[in-house]
PDB file of N, CA, C and O in Angstrom:
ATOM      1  N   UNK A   1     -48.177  19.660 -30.062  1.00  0.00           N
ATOM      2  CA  UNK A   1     -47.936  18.675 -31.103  1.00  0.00           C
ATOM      3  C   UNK A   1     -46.693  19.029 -31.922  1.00  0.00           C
ATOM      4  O   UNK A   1     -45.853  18.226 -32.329  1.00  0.00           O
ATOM      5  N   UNK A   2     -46.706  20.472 -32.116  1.00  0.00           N
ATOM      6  CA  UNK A   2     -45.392  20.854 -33.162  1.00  0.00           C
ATOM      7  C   UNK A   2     -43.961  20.400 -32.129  1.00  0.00           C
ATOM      8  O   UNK A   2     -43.064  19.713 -32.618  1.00  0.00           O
ATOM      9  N   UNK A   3     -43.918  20.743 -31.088  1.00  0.00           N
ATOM     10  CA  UNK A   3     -42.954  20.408 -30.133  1.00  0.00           C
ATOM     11  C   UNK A   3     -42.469  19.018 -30.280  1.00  0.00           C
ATOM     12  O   UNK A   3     -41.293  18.773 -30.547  1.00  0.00           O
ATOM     13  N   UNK A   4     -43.397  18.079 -30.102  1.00  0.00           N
ATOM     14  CA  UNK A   4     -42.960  16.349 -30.315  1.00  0.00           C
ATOM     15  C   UNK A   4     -42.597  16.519 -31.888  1.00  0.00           C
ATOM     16  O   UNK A   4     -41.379  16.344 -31.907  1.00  0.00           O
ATOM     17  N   UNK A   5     -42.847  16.664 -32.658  1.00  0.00           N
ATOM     18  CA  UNK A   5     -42.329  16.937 -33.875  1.00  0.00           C
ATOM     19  C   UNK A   5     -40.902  17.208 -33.923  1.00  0.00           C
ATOM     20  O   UNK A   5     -40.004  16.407 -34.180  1.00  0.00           O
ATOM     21  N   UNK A   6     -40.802  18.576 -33.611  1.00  0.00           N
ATOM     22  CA  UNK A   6     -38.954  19.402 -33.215  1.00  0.00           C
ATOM     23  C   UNK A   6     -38.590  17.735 -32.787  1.00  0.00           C
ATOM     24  O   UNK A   6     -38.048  16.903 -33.514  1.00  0.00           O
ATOM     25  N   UNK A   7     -38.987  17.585 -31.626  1.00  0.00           N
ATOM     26  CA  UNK A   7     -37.972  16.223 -30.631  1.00  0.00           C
ATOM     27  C   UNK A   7     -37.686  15.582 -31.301  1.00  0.00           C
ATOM     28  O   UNK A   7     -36.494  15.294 -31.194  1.00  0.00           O
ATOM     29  N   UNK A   8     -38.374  14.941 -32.344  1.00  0.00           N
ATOM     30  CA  UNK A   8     -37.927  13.689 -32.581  1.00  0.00           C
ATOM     31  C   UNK A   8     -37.144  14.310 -34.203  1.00  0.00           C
ATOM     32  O   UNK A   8     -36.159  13.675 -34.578  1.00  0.00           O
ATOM     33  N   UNK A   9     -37.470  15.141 -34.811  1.00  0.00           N
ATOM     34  CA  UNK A   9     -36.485  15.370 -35.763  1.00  0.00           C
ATOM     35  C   UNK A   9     -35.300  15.766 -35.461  1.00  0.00           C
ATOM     36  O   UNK A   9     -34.267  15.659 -36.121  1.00  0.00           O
ATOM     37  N   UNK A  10     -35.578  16.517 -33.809  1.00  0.00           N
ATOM     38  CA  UNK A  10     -33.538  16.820 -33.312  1.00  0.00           C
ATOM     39  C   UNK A  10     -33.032  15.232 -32.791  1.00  0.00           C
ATOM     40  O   UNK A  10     -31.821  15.055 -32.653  1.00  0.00           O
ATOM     41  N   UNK A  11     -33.853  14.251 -32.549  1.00  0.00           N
ATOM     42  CA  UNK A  11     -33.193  12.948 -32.264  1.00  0.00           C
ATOM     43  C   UNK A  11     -32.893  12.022 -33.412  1.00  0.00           C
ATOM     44  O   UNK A  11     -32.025  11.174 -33.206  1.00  0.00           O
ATOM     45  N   UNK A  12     -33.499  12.054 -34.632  1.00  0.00           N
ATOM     46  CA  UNK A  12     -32.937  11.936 -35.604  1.00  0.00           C
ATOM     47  C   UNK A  12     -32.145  12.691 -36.763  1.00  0.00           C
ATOM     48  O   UNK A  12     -31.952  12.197 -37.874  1.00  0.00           O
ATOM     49  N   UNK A  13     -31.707  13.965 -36.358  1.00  0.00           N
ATOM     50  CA  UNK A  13     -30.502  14.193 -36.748  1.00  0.00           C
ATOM     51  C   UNK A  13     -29.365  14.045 -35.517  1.00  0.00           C
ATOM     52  O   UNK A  13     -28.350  14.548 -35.998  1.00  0.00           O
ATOM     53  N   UNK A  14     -29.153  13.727 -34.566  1.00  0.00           N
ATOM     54  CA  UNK A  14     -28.422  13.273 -34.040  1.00  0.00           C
ATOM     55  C   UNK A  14     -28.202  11.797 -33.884  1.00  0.00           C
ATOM     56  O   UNK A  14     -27.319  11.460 -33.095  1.00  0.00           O
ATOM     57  N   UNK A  15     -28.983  10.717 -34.623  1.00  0.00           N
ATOM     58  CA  UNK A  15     -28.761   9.421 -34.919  1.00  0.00           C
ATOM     59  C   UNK A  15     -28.332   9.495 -35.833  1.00  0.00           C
ATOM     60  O   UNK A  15     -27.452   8.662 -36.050  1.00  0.00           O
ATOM     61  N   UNK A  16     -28.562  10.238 -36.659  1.00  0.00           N
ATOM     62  CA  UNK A  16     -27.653   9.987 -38.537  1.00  0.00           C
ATOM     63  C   UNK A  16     -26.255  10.503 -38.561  1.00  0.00           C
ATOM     64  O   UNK A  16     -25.439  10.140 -39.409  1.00  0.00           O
ATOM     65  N   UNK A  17     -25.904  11.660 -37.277  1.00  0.00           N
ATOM     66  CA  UNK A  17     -24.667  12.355 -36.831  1.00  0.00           C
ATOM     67  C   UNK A  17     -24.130  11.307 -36.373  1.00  0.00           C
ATOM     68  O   UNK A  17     -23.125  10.894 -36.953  1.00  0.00           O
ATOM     69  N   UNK A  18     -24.563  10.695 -35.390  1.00  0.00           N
ATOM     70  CA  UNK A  18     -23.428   9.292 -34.728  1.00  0.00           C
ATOM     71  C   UNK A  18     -23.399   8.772 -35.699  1.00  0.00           C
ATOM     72  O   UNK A  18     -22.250   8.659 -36.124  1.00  0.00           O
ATOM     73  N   UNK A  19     -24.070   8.405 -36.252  1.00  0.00           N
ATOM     74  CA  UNK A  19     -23.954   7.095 -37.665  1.00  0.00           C
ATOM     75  C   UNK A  19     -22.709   7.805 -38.589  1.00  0.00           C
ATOM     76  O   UNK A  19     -21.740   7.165 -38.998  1.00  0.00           O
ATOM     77  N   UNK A  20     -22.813   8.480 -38.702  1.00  0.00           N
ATOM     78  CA  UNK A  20     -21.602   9.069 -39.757  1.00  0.00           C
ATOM     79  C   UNK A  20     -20.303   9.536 -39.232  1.00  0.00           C
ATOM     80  O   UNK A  20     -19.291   9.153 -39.818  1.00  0.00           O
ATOM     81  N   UNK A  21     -20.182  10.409 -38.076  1.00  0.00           N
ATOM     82  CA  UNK A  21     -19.522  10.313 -36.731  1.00  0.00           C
ATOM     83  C   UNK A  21     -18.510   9.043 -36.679  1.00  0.00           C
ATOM     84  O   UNK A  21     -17.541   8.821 -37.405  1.00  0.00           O
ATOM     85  N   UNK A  22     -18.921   8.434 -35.822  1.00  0.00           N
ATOM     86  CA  UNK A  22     -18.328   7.373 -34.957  1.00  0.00           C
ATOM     87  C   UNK A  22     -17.389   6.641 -35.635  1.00  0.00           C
ATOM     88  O   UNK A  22     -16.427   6.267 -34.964  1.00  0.00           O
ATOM     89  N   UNK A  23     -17.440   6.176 -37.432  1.00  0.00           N
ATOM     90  CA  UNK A  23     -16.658   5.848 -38.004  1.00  0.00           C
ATOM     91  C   UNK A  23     -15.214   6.428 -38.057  1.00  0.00           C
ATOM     92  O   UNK A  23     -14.148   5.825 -37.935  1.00  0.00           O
ATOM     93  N   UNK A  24     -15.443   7.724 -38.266  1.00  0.00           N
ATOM     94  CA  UNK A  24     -14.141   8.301 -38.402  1.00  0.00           C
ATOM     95  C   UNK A  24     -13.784   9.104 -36.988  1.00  0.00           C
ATOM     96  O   UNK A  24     -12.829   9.863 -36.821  1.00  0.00           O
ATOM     97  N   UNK A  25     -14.765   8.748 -36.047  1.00  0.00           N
ATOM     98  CA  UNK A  25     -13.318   8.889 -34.794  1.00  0.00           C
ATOM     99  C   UNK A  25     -12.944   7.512 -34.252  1.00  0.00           C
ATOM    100  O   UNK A  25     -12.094   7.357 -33.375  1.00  0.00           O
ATOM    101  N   UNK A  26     -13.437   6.798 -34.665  1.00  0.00           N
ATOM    102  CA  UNK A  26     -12.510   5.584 -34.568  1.00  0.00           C
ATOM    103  C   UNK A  26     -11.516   4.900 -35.147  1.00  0.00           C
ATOM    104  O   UNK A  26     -10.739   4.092 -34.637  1.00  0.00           O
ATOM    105  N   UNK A  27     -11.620   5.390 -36.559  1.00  0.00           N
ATOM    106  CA  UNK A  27     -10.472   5.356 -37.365  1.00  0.00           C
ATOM    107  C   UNK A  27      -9.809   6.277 -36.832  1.00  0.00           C
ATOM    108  O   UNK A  27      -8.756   5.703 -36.556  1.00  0.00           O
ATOM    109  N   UNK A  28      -9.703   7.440 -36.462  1.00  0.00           N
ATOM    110  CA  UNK A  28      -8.587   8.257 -36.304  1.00  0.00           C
ATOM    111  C   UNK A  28      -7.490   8.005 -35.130  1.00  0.00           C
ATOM    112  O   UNK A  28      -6.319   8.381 -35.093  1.00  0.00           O
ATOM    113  N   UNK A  29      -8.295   7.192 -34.108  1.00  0.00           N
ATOM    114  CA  UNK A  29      -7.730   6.194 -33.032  1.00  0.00           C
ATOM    115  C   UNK A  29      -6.496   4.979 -33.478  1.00  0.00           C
ATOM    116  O   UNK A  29      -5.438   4.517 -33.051  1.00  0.00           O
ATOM    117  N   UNK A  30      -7.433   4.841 -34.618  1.00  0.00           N
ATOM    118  CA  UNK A  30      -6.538   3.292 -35.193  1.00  0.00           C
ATOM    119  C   UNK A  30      -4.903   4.034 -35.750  1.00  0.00           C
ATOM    120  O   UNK A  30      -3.796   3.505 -35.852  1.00  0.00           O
ATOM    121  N   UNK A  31      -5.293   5.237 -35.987  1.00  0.00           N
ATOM    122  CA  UNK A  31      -4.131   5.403 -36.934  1.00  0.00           C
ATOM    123  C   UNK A  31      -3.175   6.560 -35.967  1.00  0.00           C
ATOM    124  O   UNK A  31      -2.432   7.416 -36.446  1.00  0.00           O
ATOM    125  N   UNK A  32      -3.436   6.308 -34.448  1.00  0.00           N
ATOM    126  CA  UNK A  32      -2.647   6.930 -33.708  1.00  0.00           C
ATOM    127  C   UNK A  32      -1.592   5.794 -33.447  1.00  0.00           C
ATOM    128  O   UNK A  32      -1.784   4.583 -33.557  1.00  0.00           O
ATOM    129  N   UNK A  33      -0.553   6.373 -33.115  1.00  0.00           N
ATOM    130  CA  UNK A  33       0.355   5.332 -32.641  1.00  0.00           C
ATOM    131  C   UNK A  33       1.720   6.155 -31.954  1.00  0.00           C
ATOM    132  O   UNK A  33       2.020   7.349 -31.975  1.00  0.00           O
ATOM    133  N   UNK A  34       2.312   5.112 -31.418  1.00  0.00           N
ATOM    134  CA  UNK A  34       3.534   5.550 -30.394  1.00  0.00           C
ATOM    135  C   UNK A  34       4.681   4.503 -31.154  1.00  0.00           C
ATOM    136  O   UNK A  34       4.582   3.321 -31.486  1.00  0.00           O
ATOM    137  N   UNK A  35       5.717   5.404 -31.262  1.00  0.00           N
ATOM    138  CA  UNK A  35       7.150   4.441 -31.888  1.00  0.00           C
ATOM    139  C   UNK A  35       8.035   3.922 -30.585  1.00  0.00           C
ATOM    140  O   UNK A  35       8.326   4.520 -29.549  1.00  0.00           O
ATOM    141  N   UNK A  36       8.417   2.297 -31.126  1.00  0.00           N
ATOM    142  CA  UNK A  36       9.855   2.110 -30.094  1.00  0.00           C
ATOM    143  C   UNK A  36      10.891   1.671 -31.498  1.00  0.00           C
ATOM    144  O   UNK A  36      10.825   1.728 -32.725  1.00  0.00           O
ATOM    145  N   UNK A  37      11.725   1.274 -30.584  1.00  0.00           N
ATOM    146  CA  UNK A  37      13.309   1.485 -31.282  1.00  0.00           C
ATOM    147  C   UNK A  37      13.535  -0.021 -30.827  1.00  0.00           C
ATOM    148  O   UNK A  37      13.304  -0.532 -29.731  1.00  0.00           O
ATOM    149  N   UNK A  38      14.253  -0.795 -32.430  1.00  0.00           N
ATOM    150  CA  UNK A  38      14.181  -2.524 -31.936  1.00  0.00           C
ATOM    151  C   UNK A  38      15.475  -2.347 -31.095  1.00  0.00           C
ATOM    152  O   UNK A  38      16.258  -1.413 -31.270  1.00  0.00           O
ATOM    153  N   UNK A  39      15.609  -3.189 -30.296  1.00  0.00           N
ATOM    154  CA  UNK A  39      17.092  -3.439 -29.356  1.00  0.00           C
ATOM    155  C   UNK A  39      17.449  -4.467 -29.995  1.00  0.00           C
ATOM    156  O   UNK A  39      16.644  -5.030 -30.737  1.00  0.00           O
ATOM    157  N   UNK A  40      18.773  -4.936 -29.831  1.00  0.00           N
ATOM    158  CA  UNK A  40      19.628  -6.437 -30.402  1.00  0.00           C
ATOM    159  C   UNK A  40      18.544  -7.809 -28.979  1.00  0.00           C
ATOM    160  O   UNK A  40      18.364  -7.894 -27.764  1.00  0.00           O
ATOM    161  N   UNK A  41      18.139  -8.591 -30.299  1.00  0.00           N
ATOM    162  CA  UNK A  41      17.392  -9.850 -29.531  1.00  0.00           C
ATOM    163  C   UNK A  41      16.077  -9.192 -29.629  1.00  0.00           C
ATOM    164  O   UNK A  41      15.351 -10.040 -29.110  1.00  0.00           O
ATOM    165  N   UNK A  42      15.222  -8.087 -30.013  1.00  0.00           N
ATOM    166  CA  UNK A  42      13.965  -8.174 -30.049  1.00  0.00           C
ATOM    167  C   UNK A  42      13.422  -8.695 -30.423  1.00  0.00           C
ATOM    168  O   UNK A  42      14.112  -8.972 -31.405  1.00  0.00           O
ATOM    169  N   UNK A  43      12.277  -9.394 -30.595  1.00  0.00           N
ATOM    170  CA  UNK A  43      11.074  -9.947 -31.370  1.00  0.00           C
ATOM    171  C   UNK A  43      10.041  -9.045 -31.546  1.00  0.00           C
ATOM    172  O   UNK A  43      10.048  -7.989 -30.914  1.00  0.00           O
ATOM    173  N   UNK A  44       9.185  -9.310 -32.291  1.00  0.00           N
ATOM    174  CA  UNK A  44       8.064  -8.603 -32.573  1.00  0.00           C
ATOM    175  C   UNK A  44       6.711  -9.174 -31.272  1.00  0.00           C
ATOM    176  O   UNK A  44       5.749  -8.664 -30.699  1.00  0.00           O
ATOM    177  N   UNK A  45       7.343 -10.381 -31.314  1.00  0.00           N
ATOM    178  CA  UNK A  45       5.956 -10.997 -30.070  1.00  0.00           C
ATOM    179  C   UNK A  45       6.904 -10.083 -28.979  1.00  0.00           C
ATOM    180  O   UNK A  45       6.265  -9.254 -28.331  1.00  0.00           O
ATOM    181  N   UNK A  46       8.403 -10.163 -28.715  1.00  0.00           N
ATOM    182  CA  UNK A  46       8.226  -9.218 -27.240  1.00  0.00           C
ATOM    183  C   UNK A  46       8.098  -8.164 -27.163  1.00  0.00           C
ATOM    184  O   UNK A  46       7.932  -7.719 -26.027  1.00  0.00           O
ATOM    185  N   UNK A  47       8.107  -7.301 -28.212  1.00  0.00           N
ATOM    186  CA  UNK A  47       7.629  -6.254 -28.069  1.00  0.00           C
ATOM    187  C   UNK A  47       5.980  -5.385 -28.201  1.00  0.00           C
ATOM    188  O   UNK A  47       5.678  -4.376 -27.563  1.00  0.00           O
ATOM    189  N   UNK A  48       5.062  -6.139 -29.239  1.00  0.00           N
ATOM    190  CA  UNK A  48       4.043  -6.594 -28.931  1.00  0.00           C
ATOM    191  C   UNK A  48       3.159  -6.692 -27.054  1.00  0.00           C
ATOM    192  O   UNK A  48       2.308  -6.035 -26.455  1.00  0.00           O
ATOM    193  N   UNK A  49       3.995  -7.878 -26.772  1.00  0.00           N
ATOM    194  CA  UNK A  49       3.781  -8.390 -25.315  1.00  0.00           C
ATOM    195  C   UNK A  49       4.042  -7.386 -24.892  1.00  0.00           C
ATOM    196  O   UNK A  49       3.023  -6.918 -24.384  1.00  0.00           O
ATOM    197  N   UNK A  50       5.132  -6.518 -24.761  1.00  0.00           N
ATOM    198  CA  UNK A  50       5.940  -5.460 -23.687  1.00  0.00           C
ATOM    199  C   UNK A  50       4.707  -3.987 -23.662  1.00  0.00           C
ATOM    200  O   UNK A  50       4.348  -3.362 -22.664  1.00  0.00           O
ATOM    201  N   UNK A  51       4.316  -3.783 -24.988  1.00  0.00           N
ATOM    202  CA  UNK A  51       3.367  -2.145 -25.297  1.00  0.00           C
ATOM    203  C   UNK A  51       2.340  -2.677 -25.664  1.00  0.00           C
ATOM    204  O   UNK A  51       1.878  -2.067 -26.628  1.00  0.00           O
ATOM    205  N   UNK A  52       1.431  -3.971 -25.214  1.00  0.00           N
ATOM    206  CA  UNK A  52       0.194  -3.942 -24.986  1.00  0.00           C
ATOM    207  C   UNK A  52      -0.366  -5.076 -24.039  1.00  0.00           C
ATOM    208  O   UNK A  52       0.271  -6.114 -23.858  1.00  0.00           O
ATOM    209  N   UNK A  53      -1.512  -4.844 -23.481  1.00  0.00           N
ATOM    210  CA  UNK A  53      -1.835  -5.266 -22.605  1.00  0.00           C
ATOM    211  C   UNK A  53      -3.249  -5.894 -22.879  1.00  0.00           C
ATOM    212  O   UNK A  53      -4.143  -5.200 -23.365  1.00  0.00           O
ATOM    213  N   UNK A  54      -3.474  -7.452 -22.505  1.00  0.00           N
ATOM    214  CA  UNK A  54      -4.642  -8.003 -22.386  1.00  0.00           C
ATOM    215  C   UNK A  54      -4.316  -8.201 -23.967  1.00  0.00           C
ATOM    216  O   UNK A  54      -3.938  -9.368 -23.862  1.00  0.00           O
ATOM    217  N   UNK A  55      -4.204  -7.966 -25.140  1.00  0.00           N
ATOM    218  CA  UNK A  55      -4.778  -8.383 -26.477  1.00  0.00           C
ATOM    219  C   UNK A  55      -4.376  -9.764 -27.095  1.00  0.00           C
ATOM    220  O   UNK A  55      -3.425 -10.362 -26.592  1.00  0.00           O
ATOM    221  N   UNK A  56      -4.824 -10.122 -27.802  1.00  0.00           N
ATOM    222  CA  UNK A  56      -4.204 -11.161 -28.784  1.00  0.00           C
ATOM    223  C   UNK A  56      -2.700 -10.822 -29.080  1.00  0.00           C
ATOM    224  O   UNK A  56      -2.441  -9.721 -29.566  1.00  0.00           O
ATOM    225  N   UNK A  57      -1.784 -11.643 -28.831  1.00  0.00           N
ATOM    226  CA  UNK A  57      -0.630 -11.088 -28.765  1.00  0.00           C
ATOM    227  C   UNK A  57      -0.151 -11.190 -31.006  1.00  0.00           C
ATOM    228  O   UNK A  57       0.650 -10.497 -31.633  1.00  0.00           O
ATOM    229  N   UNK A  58      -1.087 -12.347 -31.523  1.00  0.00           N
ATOM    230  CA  UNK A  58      -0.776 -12.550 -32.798  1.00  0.00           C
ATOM    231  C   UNK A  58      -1.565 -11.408 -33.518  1.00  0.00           C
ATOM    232  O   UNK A  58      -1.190 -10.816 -34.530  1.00  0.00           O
ATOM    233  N   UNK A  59      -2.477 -11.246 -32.969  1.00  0.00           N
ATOM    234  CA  UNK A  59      -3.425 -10.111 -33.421  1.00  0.00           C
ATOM    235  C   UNK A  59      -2.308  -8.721 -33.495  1.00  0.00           C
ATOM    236  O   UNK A  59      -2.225  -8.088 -34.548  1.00  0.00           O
ATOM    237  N   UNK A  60      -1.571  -8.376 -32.414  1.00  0.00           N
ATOM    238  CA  UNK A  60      -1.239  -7.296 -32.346  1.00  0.00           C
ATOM    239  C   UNK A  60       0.221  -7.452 -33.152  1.00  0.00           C
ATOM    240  O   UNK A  60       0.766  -6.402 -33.495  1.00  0.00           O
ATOM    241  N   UNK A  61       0.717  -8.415 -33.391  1.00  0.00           N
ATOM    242  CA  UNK A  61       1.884  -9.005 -34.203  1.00  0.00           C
ATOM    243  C   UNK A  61       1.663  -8.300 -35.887  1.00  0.00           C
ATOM    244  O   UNK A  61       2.241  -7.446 -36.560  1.00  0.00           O
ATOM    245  N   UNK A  62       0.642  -9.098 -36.042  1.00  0.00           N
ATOM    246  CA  UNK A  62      -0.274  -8.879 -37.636  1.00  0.00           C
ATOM    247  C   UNK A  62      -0.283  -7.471 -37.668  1.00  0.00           C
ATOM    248  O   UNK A  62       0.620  -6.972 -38.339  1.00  0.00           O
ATOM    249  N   UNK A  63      -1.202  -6.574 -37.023  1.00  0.00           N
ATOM    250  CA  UNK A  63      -1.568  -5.470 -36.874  1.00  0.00           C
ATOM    251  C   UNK A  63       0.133  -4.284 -36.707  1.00  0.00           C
ATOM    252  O   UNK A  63      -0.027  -3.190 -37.248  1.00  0.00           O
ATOM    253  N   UNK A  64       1.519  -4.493 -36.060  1.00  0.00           N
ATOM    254  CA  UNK A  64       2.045  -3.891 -36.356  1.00  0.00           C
ATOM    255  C   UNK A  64       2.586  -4.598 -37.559  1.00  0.00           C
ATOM    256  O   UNK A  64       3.721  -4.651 -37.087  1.00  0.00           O
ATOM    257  N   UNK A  65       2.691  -5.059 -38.469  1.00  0.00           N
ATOM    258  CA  UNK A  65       3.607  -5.675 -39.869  1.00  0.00           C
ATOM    259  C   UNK A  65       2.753  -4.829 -41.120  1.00  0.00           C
ATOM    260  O   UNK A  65       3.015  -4.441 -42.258  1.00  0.00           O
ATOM    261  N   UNK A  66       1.652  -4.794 -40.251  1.00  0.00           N
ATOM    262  CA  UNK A  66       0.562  -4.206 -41.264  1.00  0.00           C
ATOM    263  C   UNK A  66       0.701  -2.479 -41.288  1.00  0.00           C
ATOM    264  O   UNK A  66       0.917  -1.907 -42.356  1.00  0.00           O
ATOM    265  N   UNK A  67       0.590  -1.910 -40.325  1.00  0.00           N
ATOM    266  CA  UNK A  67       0.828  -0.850 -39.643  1.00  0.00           C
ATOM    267  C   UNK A  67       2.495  -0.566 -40.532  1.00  0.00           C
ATOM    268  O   UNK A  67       2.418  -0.036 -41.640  1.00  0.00           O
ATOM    269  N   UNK A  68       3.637  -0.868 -40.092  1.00  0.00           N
ATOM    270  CA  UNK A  68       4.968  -0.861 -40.624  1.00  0.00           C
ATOM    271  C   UNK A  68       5.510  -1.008 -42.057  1.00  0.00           C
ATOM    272  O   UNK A  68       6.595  -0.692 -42.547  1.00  0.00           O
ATOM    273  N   UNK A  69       4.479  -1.550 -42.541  1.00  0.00           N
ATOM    274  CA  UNK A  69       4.797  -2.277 -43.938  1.00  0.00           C
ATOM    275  C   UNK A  69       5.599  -3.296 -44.378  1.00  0.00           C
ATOM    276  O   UNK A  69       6.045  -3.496 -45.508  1.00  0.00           O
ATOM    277  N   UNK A  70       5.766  -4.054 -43.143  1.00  0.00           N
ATOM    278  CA  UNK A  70       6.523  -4.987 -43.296  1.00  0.00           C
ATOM    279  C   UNK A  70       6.568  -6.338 -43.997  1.00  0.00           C
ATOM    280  O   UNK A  70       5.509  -6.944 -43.831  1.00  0.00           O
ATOM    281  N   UNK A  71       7.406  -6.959 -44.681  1.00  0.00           N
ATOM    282  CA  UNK A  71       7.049  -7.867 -45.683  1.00  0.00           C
ATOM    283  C   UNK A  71       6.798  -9.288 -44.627  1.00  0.00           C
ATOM    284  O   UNK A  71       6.149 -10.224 -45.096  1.00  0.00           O
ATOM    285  N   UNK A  72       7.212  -9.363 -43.544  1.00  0.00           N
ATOM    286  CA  UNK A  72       6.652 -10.491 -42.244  1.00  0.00           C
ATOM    287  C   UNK A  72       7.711 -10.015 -40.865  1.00  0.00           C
ATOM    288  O   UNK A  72       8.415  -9.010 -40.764  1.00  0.00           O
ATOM    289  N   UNK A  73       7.514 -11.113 -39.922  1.00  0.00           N
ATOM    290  CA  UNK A  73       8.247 -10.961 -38.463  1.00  0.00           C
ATOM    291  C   UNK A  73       9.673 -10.179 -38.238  1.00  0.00           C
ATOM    292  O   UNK A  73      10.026  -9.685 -37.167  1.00  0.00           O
ATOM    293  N   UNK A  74      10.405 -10.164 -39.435  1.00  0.00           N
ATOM    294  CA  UNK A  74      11.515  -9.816 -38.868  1.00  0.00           C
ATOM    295  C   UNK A  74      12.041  -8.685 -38.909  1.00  0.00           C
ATOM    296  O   UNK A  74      11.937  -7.967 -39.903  1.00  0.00           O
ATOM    297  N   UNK A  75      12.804  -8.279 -37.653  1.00  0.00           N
ATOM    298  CA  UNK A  75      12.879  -6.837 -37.720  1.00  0.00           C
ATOM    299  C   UNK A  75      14.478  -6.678 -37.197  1.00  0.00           C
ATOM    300  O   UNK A  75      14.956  -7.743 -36.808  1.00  0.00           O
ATOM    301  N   UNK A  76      15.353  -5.540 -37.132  1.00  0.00           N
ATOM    302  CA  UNK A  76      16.793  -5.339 -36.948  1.00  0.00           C
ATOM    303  C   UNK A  76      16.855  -4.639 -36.100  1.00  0.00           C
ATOM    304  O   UNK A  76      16.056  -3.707 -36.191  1.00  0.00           O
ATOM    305  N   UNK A  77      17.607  -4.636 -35.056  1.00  0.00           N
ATOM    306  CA  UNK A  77      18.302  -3.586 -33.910  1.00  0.00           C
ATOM    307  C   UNK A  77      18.110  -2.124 -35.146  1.00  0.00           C
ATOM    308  O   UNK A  77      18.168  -2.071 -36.375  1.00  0.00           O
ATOM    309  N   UNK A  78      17.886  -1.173 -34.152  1.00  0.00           N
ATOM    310  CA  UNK A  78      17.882   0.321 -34.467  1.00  0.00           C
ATOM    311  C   UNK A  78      16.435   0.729 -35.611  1.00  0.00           C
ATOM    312  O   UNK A  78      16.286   1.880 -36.019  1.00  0.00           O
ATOM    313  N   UNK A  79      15.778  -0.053 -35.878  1.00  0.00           N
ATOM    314  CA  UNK A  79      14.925  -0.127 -36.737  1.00  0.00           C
ATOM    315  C   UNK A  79      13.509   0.764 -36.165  1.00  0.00           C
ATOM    316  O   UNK A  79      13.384   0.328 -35.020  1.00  0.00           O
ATOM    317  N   UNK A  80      12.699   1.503 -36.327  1.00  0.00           N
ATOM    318  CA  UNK A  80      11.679   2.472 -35.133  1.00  0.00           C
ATOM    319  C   UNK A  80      10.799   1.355 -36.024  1.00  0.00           C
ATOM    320  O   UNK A  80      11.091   0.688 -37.017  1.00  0.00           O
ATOM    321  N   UNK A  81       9.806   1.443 -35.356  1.00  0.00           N
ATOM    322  CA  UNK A  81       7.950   0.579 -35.376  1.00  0.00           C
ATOM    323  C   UNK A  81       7.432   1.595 -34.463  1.00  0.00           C
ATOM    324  O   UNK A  81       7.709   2.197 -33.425  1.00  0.00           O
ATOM    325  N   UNK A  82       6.193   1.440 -35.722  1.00  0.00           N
ATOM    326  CA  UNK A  82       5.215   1.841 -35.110  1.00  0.00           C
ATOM    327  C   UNK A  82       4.362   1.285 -34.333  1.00  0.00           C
ATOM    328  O   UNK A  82       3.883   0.301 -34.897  1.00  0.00           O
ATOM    329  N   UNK A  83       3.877   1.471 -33.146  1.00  0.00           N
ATOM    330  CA  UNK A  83       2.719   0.362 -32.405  1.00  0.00           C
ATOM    331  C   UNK A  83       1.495   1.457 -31.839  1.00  0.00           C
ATOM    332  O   UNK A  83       1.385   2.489 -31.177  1.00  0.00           O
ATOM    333  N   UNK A  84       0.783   0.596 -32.492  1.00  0.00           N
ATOM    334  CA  UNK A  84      -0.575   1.198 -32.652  1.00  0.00           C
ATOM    335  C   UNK A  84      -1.045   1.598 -31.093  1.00  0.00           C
ATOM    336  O   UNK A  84      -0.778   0.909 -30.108  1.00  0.00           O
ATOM    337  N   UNK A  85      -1.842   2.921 -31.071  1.00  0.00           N
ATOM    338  CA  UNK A  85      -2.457   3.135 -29.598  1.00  0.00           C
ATOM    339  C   UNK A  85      -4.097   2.298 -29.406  1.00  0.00           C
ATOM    340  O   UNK A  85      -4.720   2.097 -28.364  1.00  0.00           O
ATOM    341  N   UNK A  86      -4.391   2.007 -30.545  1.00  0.00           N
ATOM    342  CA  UNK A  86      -5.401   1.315 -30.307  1.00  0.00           C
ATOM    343  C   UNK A  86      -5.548   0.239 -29.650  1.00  0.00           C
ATOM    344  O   UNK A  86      -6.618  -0.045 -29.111  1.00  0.00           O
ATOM    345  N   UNK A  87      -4.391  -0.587 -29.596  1.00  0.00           N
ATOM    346  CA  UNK A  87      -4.270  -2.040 -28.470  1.00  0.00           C
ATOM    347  C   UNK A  87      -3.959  -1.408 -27.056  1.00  0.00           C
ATOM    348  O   UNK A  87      -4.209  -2.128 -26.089  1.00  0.00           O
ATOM    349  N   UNK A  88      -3.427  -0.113 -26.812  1.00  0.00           N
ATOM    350  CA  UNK A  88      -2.785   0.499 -25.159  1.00  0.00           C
ATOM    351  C   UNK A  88      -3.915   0.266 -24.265  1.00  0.00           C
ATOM    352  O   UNK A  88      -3.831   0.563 -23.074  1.00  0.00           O
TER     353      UNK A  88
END
């Protein structure tokens, strides 16, 4: 009887561990990222489009302006961005 006891108190401290867990390794994901360098004629949708795959392409638009601090879309030759590894 003491045994089923142990079990289920080591399975609920390992449910309250994920629960507290999982938040912050998933944030720590969000806030990885890989830089490119704008070229003359970039956009943010082609570059977006170019370093991610399958996502919302406006989603991932939003998400680097947000990421960059950017005041909206526009960006200048030689300029680095950050693009998040979380959309890769």
């Amino acid at each position: 009887m003491k045994s089923g006891k142990t079990i289920l108190w080591v399975l609920l401290i390992i449910m309250v561990l994920s629960l507290i867990l999982k938040p912050a390794l998933d944030n720590s994901k969000e806030n990885r990222f890989t830089e490119v360098v704008v070229l003359p004629g970039d956009t943010l949708w082609d570059i977006s489009r170019d370093n991610v795959n399958g996502e919302n392409i406006q989603k991932v638009v939003s998400r680097i302006i947000k990421m960059n601090n950017l005041d909206g879309p526009n960006i200048y030759p030689g300029q680095k961005l950050r693009i998040p590894l979380s959309f890769r």
